[in-house]
C-alpha positions in Angstrom: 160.6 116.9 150.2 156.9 116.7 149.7 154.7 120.2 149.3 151.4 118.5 150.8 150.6 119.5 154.3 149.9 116.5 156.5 145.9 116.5 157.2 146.4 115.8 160.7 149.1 115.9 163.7 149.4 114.4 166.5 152.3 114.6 169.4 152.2 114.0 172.9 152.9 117.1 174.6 155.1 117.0 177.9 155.1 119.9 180.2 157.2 120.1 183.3 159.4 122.5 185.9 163.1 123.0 185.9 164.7 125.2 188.3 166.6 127.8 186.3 168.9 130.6 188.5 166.8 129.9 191.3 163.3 130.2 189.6 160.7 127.5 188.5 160.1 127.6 184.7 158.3 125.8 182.4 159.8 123.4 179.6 157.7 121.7 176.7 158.5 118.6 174.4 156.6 117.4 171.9 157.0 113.6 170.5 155.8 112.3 167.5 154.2 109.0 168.3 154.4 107.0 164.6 158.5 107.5 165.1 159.4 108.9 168.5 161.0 112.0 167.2 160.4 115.0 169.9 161.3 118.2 170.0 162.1 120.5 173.5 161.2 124.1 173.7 162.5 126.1 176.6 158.7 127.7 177.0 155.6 128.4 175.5 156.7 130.6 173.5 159.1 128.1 171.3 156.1 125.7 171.3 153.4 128.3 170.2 155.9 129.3 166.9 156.7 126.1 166.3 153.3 124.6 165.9 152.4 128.0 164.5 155.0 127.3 161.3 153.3 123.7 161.2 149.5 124.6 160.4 149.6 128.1 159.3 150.2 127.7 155.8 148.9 124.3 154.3 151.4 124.8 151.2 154.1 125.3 153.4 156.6 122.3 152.1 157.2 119.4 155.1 160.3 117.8 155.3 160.0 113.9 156.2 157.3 113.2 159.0 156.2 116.9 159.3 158.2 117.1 162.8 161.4 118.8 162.2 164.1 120.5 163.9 164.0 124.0 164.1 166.5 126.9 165.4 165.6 127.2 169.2 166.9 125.4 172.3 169.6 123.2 171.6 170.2 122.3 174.9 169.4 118.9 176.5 166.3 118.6 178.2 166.2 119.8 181.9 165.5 117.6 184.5 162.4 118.0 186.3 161.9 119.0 189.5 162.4 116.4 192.3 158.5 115.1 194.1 156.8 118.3 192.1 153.3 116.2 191.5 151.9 118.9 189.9 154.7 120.4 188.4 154.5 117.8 185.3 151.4 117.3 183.0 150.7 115.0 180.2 148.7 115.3 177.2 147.8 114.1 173.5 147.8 117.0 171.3 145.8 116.8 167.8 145.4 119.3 165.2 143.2 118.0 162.0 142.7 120.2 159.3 138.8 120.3 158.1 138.7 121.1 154.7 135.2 122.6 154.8 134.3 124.7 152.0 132.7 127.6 153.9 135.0 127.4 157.0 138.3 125.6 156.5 140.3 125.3 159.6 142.3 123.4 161.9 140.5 121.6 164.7 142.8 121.2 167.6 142.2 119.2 170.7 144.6 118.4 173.8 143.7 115.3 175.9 145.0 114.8 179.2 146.7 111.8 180.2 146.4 111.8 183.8 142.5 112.6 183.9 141.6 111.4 180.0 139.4 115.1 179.9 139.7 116.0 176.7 139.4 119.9 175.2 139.1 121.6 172.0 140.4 125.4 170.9 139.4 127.2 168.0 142.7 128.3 167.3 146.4 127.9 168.3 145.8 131.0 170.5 143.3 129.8 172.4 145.3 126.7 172.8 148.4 128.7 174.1 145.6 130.8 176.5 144.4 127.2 177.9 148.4 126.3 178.6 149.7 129.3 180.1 146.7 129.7 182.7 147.0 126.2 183.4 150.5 126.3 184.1 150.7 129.5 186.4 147.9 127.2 188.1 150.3 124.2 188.2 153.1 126.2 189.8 155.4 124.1 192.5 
């Protein structure tokens, strides 16, 4: 177990639709790219605590690779819906921690892999903002 924080992180973050009792809904993975570990949240919310836990404290101790499993969704990922174009999106999620002196912080930035347009949030908040209006956009 190491108590050093990684510096940066960087997952590819899946979004898609499953139907679930007759309602679209929106499922998340995240995948380490160095080993191919990933994670599945059943929404937003699972995602927003679980990259909360990884960059609010910077003494928080890591185990391994910094992408662990945590209680949540333990069931298998949902398939996604059937010729739903926009109902799956794509991106590169990185947080790097910026160890300024008068303003340390995490700088987060989501790339998208289908158009390459890359943004940048102040905060995890303002990430999660950015997700959930472009999902309800995205709806099937």
């Amino acid at each position: 177990m190491s108590f050093e924080q990684p510096r940066n992180l960087s997952y590819l973050l899946h979004l898609w639709q499953v139907e679930r009792n007759g309602e679209l809904v929106w499922w998340a993975s995240l995948e380490n790219p160095r080993i191919g570990e990933r994670q599945i949240f059943a929404d937003l919310a699972e995602l927003s605590v679980f990259l909360d836990e990884k960059t609010v404290n910077r003494c928080h101790p890591i185990v391994g690779n910094g992408l662990q499993r945590t209680e949540g969704t333990t069931a298998s990922p949902a398939q996604p819906v059937k010729d739903a174009h926009s109902g799956y999106l794509s991106y590169l999620l990185r947080l790097l921690w910026a160890d300024r002196e008068e303003n340390p912080a995490w700088r987060i930035s989501l790339q998208s892999i289908q158009t390459t347009e890359r943004l940048n949030f102040k905060d995890l908040a303002a990430l999660t903002d950015y997700l959930e209006k472009r999902l309800s956009e995205s709806k099937a």
